[in-house]
gemmi code that builds the backbone of each chain (N, CA, C; Angstrom):
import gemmi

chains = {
    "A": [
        ("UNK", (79.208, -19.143, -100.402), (79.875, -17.903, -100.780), (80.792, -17.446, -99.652)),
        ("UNK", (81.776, -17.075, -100.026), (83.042, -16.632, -99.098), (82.540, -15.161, -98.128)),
        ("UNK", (82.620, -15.059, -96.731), (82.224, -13.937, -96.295), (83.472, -13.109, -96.526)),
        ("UNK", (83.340, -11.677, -96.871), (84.181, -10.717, -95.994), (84.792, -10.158, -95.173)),
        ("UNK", (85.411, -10.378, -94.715), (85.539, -9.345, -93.183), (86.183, -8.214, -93.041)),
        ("UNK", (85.511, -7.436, -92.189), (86.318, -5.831, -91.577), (87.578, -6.179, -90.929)),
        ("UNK", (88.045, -4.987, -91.319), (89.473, -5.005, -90.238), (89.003, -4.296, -89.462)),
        ("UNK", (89.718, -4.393, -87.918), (90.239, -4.215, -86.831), (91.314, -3.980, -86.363)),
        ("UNK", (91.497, -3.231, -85.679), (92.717, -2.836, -84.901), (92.015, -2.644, -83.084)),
        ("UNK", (92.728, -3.952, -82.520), (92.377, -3.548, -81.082), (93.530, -3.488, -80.397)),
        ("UNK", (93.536, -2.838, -79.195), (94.533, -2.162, -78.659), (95.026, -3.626, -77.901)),
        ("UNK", (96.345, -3.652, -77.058), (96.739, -4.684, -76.588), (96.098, -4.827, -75.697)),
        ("UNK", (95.476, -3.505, -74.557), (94.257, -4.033, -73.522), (93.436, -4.936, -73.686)),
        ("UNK", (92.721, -4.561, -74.951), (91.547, -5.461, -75.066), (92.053, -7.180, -75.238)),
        ("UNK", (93.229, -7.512, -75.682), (93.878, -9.166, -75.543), (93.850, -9.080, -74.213)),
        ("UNK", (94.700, -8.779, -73.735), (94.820, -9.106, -72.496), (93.497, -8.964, -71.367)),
        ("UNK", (93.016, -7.650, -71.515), (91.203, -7.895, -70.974), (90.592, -9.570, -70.996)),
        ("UNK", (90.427, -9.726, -72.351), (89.815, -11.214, -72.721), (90.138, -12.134, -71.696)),
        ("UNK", (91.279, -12.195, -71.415), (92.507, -13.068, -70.304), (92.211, -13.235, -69.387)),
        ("UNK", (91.743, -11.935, -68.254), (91.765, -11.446, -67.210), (90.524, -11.847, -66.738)),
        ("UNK", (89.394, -12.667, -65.965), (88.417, -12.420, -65.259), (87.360, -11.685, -64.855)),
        ("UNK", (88.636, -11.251, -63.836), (87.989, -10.227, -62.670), (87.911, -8.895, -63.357)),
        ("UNK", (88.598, -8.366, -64.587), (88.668, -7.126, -65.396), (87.529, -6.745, -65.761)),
        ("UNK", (86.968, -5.410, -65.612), (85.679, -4.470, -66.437), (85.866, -4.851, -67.712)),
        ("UNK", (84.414, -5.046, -67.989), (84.916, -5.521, -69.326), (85.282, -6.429, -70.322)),
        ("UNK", (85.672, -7.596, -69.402), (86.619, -8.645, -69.730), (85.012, -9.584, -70.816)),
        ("UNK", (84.406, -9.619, -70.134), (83.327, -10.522, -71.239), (83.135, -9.662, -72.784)),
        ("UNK", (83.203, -8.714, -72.299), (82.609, -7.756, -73.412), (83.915, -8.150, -74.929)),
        ("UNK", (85.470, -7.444, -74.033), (86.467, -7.958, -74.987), (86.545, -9.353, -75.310)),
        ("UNK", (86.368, -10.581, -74.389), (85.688, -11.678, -75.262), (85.083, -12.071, -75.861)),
        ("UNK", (83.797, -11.153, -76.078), (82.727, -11.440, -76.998), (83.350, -10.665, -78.905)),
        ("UNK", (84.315, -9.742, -78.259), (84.733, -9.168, -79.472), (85.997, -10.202, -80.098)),
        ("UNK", (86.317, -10.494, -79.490), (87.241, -11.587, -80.094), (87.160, -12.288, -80.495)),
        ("UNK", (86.308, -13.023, -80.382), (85.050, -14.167, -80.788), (84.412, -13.961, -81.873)),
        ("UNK", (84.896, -13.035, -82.116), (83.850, -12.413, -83.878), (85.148, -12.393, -84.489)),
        ("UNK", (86.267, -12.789, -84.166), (87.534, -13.075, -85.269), (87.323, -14.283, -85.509)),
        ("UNK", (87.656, -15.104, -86.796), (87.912, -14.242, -88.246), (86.425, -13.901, -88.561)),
        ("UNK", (85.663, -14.426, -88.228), (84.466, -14.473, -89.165), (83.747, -12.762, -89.384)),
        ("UNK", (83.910, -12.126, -88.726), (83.194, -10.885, -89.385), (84.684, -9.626, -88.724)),
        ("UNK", (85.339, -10.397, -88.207), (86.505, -9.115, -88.264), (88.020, -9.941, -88.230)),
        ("UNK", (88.889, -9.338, -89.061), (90.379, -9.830, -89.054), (91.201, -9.067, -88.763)),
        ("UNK", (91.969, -8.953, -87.557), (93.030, -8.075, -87.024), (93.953, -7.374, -88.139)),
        ("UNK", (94.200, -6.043, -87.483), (95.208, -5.517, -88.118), (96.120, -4.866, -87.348)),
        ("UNK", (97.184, -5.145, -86.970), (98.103, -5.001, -85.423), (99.397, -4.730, -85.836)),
        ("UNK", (100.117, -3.676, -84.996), (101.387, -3.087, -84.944), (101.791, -4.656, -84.422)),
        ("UNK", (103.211, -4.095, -84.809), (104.638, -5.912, -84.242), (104.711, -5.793, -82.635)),
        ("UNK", (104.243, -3.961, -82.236), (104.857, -4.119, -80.943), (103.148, -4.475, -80.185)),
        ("UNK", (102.443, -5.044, -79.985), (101.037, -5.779, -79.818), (101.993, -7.386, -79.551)),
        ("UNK", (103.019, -7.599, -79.976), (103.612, -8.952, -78.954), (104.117, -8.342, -77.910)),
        ("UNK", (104.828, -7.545, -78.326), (105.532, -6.660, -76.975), (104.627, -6.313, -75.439)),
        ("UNK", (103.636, -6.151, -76.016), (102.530, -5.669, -74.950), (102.148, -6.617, -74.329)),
        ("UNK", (101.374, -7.191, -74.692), (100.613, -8.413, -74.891), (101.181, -9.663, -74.170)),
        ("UNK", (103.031, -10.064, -75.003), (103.535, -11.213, -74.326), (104.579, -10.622, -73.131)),
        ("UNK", (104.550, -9.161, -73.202), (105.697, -8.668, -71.977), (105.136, -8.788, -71.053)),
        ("UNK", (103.319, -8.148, -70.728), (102.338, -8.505, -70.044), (101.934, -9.560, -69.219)),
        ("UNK", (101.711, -10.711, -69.814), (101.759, -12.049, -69.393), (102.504, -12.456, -69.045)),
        ("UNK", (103.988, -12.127, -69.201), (104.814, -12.734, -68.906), (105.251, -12.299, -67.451)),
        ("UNK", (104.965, -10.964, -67.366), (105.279, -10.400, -65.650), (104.255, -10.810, -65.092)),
        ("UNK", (103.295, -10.733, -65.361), (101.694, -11.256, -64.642), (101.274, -12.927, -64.369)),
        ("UNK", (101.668, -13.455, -65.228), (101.996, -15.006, -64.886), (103.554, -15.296, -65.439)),
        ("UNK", (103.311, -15.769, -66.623), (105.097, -16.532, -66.206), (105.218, -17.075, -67.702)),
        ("UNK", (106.374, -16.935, -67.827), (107.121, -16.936, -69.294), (106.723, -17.936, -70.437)),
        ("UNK", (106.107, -18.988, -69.939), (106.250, -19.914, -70.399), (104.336, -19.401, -70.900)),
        ("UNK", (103.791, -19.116, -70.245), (102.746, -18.328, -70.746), (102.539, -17.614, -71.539)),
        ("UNK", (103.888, -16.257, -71.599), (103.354, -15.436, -72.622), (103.835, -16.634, -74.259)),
        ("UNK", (104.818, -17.486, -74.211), (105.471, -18.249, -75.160), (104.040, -18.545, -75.873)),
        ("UNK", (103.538, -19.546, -74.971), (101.797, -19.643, -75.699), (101.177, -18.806, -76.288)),
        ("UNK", (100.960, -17.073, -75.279), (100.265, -16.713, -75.959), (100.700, -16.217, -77.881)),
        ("UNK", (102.496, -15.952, -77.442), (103.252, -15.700, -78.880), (102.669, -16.663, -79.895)),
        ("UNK", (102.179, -17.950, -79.571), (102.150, -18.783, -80.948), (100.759, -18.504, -81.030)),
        ("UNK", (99.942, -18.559, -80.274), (98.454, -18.038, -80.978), (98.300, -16.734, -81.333)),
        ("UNK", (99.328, -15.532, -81.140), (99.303, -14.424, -81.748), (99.834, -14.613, -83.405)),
        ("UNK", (100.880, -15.720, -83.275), (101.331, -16.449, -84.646), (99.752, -16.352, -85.804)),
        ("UNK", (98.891, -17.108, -84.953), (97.809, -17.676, -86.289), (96.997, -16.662, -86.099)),
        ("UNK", (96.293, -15.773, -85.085), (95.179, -15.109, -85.175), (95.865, -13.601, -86.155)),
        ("UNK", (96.744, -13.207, -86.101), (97.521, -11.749, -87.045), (97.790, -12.437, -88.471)),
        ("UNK", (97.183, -12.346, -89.548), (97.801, -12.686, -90.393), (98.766, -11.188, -90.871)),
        ("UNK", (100.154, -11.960, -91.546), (101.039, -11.480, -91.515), (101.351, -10.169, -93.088)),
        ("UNK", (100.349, -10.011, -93.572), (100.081, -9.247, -94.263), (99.550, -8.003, -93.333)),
        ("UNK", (99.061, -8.347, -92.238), (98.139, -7.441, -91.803), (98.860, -7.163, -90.130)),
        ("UNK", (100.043, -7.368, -90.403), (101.064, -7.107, -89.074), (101.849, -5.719, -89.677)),
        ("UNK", (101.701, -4.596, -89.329), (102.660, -3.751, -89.450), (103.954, -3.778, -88.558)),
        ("UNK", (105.238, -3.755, -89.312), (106.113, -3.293, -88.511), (106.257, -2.258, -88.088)),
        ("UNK", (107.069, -2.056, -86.916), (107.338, -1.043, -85.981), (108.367, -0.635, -86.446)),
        ("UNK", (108.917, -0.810, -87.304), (110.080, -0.144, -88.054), (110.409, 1.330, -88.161)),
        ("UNK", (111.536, 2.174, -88.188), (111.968, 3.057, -87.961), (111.267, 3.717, -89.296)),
        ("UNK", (110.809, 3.199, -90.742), (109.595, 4.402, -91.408), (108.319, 4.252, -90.651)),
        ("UNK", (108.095, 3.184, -90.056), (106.456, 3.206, -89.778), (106.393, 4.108, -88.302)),
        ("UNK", (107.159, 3.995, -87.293), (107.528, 5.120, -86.459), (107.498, 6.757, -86.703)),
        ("UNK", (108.224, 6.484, -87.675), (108.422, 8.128, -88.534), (106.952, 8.550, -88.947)),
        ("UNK", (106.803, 7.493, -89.308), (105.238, 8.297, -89.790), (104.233, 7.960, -88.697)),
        ("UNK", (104.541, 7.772, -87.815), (103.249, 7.610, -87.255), (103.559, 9.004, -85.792)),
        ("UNK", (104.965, 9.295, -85.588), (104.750, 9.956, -84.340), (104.063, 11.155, -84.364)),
        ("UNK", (103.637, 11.974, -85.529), (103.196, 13.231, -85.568), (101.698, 13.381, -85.038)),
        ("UNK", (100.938, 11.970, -85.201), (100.027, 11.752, -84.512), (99.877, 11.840, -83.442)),
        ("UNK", (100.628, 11.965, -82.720), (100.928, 12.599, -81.117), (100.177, 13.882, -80.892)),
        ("UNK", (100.619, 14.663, -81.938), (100.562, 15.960, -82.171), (99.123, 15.815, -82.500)),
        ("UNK", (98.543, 15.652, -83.434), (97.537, 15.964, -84.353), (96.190, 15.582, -83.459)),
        ("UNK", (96.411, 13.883, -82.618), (95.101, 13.918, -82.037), (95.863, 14.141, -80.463)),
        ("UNK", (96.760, 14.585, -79.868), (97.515, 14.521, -78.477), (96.928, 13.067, -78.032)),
        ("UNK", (97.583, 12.033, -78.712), (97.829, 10.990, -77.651), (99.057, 10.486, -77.800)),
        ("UNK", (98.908, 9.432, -76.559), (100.423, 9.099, -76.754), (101.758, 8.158, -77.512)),
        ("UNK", (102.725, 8.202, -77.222), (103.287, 7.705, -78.656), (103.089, 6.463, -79.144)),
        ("UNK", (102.796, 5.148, -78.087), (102.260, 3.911, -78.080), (100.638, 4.208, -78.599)),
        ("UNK", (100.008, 4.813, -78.304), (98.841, 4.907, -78.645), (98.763, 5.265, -79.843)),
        ("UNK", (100.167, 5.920, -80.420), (99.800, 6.291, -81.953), (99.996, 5.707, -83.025)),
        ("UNK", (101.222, 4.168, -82.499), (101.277, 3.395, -83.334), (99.881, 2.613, -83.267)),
        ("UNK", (98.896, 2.377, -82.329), (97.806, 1.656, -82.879), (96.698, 2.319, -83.977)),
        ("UNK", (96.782, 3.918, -83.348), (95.788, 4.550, -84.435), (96.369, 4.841, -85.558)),
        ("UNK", (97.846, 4.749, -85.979), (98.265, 4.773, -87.327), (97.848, 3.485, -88.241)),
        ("UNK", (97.790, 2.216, -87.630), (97.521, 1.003, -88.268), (95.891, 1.319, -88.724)),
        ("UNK", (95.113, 1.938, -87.662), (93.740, 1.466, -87.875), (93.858, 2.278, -89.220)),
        ("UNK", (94.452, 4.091, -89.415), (94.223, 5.188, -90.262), (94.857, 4.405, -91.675)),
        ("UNK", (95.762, 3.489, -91.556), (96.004, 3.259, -92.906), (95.566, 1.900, -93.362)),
        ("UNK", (95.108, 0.882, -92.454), (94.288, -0.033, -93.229), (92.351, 0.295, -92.739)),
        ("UNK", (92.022, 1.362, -92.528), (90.569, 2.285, -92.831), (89.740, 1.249, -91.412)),
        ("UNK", (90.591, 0.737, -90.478), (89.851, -0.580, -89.613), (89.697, 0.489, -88.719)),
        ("UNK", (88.431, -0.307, -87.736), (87.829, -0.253, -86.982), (88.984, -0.097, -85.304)),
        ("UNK", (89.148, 0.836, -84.894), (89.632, 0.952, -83.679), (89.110, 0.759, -82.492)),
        ("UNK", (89.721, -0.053, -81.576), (88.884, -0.489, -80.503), (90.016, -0.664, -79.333)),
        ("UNK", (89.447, 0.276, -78.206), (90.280, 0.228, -76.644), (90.038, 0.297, -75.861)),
        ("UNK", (90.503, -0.288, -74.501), (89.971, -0.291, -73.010), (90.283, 0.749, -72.707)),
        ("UNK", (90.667, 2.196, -73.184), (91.089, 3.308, -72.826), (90.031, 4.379, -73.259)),
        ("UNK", (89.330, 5.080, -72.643), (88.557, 5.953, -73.584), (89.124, 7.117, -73.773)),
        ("UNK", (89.744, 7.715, -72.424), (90.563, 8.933, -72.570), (91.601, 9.077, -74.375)),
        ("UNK", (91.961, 7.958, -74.713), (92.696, 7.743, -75.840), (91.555, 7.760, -77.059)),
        ("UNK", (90.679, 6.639, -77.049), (89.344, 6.807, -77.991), (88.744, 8.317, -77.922)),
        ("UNK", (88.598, 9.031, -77.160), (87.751, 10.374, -77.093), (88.324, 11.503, -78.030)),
        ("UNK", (89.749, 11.122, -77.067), (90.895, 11.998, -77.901), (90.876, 11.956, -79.679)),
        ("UNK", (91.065, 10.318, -80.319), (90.610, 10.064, -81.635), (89.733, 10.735, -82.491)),
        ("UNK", (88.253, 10.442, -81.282), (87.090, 10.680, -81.860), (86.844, 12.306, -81.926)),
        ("UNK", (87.789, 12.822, -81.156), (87.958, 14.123, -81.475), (87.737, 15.125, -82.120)),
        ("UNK", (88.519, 14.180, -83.193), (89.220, 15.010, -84.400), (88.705, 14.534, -85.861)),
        ("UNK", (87.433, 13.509, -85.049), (86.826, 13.048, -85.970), (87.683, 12.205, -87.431)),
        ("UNK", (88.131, 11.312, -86.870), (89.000, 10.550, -88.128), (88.312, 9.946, -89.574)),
        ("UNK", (88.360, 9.313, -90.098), (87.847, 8.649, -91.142), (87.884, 7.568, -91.206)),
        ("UNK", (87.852, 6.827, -89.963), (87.693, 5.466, -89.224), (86.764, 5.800, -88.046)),
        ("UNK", (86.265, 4.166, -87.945), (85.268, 4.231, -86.745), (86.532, 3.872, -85.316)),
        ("UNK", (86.214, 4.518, -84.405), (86.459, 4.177, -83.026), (85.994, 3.765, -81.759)),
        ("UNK", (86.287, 3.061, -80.904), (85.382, 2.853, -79.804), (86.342, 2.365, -78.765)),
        ("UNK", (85.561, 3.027, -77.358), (85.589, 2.590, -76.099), (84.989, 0.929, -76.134)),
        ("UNK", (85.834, 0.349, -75.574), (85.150, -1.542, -75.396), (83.686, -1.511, -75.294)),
        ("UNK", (83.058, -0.790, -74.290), (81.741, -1.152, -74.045), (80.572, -0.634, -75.176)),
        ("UNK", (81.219, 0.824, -76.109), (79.815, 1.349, -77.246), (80.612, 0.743, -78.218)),
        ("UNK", (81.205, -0.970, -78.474), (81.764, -1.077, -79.730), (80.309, -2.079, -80.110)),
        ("UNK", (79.595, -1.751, -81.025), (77.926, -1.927, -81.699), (78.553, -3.076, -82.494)),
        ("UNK", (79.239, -3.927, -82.754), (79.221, -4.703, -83.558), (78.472, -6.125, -82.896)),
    ],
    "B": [
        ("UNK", (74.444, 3.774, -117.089), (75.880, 3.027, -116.565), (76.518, 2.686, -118.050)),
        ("UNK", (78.221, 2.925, -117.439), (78.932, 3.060, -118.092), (79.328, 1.862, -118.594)),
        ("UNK", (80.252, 1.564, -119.805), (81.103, 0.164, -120.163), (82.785, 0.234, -120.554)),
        ("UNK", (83.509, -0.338, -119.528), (84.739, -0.303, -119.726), (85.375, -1.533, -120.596)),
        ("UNK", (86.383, -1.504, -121.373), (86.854, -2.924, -121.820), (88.001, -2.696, -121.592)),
        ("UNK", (88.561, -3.819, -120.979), (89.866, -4.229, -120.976), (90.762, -5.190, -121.586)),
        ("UNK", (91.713, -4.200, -122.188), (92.686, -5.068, -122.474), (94.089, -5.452, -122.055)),
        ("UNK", (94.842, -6.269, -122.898), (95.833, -6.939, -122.429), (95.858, -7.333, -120.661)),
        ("UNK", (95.159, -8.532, -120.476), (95.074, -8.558, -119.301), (95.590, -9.980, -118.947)),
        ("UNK", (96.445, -9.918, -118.410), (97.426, -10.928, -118.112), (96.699, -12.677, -117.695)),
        ("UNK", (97.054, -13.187, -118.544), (96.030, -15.014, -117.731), (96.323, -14.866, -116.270)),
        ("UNK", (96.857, -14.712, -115.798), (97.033, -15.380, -114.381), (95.957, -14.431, -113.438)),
        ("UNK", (95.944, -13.102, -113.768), (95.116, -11.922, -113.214), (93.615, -12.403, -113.485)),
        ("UNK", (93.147, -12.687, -114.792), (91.884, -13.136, -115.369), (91.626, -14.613, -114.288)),
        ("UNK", (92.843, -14.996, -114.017), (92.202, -16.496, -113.379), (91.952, -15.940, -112.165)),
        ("UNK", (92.587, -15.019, -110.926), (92.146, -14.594, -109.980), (90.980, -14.165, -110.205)),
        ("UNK", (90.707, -13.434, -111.354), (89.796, -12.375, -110.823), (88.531, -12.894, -111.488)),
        ("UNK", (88.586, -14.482, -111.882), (87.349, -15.304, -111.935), (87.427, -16.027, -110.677)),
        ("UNK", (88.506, -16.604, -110.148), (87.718, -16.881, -108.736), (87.856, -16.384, -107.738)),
        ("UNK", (87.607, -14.548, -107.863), (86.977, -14.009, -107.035), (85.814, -13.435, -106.994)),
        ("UNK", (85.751, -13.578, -108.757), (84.403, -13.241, -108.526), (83.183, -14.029, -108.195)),
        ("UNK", (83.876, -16.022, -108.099), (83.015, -17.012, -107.553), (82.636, -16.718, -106.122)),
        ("UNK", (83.900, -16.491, -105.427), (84.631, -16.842, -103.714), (83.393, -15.460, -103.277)),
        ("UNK", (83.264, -14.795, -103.974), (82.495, -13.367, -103.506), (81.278, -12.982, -103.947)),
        ("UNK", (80.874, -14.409, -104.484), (79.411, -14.480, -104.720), (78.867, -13.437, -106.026)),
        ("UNK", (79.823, -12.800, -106.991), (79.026, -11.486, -107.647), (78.741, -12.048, -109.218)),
        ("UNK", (77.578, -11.387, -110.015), (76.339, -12.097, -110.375), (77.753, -11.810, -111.854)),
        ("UNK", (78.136, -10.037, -111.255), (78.845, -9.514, -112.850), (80.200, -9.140, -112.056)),
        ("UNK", (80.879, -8.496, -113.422), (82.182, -7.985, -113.379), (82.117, -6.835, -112.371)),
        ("UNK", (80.775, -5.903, -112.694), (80.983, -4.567, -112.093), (80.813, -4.639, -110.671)),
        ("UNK", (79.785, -5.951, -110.423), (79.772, -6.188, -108.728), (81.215, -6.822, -108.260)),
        ("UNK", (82.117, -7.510, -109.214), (83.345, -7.176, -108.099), (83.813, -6.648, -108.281)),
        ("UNK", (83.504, -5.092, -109.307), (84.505, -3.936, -109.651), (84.678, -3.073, -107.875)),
        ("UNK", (82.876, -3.226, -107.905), (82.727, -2.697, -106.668), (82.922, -3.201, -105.127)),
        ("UNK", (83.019, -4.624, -104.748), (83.675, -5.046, -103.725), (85.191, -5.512, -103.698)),
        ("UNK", (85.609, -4.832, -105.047), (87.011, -4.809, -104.488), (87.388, -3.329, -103.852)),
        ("UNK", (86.687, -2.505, -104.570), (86.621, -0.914, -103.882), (86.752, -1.091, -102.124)),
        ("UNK", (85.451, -1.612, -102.197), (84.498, -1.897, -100.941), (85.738, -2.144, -100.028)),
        ("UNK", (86.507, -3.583, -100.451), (87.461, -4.707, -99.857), (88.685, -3.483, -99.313)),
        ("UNK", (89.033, -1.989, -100.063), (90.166, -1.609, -99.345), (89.812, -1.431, -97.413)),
        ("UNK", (88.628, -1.627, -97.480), (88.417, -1.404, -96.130), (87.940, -2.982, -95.596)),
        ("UNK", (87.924, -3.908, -96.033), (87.754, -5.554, -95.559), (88.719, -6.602, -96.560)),
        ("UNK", (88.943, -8.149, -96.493), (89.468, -9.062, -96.478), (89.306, -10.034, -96.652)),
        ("UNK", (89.575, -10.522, -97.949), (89.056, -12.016, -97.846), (90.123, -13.430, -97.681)),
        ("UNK", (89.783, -13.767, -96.960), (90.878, -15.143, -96.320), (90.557, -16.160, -97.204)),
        ("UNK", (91.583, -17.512, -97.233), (90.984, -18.619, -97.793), (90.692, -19.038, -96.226)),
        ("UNK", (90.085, -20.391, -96.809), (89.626, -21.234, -95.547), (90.198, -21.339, -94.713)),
        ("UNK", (91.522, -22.256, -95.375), (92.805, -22.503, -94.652), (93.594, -21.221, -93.490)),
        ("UNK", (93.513, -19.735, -93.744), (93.604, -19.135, -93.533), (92.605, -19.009, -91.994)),
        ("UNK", (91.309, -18.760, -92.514), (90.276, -18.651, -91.630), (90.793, -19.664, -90.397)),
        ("UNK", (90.563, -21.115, -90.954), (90.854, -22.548, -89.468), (92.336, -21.758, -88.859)),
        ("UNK", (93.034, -21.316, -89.425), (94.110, -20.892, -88.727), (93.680, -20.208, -87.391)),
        ("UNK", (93.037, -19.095, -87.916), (92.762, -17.731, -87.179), (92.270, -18.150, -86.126)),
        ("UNK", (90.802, -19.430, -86.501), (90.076, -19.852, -85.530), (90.677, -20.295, -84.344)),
        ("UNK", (91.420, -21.087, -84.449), (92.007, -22.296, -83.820), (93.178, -21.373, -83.198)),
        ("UNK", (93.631, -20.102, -83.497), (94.625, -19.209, -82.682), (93.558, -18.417, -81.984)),
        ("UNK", (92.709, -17.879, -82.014), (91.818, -17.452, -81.288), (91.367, -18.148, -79.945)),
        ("UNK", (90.935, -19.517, -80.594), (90.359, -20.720, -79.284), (91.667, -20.819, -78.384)),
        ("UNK", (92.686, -21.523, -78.585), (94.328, -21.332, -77.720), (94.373, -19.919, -77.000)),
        ("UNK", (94.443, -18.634, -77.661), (94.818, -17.455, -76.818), (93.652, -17.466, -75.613)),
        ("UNK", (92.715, -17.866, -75.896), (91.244, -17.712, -75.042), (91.578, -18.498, -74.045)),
        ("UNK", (92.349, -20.419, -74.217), (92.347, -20.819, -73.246), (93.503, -20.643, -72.330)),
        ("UNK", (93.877, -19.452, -72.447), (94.822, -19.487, -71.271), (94.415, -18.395, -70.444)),
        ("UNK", (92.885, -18.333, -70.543), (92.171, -17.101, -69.917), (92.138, -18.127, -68.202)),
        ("UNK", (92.185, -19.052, -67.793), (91.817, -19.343, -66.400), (93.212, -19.240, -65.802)),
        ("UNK", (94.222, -19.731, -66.609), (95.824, -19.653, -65.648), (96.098, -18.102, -65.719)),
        ("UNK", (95.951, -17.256, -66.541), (95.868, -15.850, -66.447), (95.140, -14.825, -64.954)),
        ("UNK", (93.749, -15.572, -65.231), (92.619, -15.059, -64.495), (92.949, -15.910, -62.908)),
        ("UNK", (93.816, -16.880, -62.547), (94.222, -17.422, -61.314), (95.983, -16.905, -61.633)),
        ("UNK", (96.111, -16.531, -62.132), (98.426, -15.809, -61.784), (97.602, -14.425, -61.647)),
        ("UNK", (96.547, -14.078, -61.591), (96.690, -12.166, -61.653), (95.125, -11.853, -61.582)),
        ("UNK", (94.911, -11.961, -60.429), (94.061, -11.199, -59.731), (93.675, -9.652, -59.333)),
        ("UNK", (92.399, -8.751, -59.263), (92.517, -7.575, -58.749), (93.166, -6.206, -59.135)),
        ("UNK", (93.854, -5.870, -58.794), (94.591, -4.825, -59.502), (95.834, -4.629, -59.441)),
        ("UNK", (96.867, -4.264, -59.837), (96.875, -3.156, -61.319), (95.570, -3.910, -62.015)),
        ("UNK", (94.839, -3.341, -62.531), (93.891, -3.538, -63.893), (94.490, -3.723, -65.006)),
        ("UNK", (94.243, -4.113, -66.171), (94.933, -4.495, -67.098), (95.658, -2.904, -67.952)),
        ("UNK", (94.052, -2.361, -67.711), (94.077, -0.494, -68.126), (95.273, -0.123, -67.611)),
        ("UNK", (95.249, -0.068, -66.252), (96.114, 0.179, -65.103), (98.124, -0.056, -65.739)),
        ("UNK", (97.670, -1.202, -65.767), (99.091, -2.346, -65.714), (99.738, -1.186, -67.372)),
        ("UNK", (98.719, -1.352, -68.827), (99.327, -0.660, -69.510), (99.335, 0.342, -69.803)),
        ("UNK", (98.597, 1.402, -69.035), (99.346, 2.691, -69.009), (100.377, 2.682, -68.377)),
        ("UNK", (100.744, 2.088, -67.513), (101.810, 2.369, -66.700), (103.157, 2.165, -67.775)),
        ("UNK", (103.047, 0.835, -68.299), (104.141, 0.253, -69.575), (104.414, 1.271, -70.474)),
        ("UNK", (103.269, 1.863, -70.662), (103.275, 2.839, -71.524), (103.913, 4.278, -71.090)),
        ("UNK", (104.009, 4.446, -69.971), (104.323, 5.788, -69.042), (103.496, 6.939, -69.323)),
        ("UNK", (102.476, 6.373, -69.480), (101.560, 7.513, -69.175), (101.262, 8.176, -67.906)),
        ("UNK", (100.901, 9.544, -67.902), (101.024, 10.253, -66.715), (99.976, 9.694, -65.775)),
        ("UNK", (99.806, 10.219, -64.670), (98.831, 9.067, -63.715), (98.518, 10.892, -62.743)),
        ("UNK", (97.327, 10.782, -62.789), (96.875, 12.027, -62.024), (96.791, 13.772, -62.459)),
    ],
}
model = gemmi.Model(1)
for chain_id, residues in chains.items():
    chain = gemmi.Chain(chain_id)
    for i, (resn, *xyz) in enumerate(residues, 1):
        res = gemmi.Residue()
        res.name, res.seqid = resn, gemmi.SeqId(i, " ")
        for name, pos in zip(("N", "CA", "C"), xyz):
            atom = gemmi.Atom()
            atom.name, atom.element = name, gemmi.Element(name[0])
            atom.pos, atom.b_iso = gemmi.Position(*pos), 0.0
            res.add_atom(atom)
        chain.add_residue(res)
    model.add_chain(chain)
structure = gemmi.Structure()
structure.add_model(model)
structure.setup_entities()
């Protein structure tokens, strides 16, 4: 029988965490990644390459983030890639307002608010803020994510 | 419990929505009335789909040692994207 899976929305920290070693954390966001596809399937803004391969690419070297671009290719399926497009912007900046975070931060919690996924970040100041206002999605700091 | 009937329902829809109700294990109609409900909040992949994901997952992972030897210490990763982000600091 075919499993299900939850969506997710993790912030670009937590990729790049996975990456990193010496980073707080870094096993923890590997262990969450590691549960893709089978019990969770990403659901990620376009600008999550931006982060992600701009990242790598100042931190090691171009030809690096290129790699990581093609395995961001297969792990996002492309149904489940929002664009950053000038409506999905529009609607997402008021969220600024509503939970005060910031405007990058609001394109990730707009993805999680409209496909009902699971939010997850190496930021808690940003998660707290979320959990705030009490959304209608689950949220989490990397380390209380219970899955 | 209630009974709905449907009509005019297109062949091609009836053929999905018999093999989803195989792919998703449900005994009746109303159990995948209800995990398709369920599904606005989950996903079902084909296989092909899944080996994809897998196999992009395993690749992004292995470039965790040339990562973890180009970038040591700090900025922190936290660090590195708030900053990208211009978030205030203090």
């Amino acid at each position: 029988m075919k499993q299900v899976s939850r969506l997710l929305t993790l912030d670009s920290n937590v990729l790049i965490a996975a990456l990193k070693e010496d980073e707080p954390y870094s096993e923890k966001c590997l262990e969450i990644l590691r549960k893709v596809p089978d019990k969770f399937i990403l659901s990620e803004p376009s600008i999550i390459y931006q982060e992600v391969c701009g990242t790598l690419a100042r931190k090691a070297r171009a030809d690096v983030a290129d790699e990581a671009k093609k395995h961001l290719d297969l792990i996002i399926h492309p149904r489940l890639l929002a664009s950053c497009n000038r409506n999905f912007c529009v609607s997402a900046y008021l969220l600024c307002s509503e939970y005060n975070v910031y405007a990058i931060d609001a394109i990730y919690l707009k993805v999680a608010l409209n496909h009902q996924a699971i939010l997850v970040s190496l930021d808690k100041d940003f998660i707290d803020k979320v959990n705030s206002k009490k959304p209608n999605i689950e949220a989490y700091h990397v380390p209380e994510f219970p899955y | 419990m209630a009974t709905i009937l449907i009509k005019n329902l297109p062949e091609d829809l009836l053929k999905e929505l018999k093999r989803l109700k195989v792919e998703l294990g449900c005994a009746t109609w109303a159990e995948l009335l209800a995990k398709l409900v369920e599904s606005e909040r989950a996903i079902s992949l084909t296989e092909e789909e899944m080996n994809e994901m897998k196999s992009g997952i395993q690749g992004f992972l292995k470039l965790r040692s040339v990562i973890s030897t180009a970038w040591t210490g700090r900025p922190t990763v936290l660090e590195e994207t708030r900053r990208s982000r211009a978030h205030e600091t203090g």
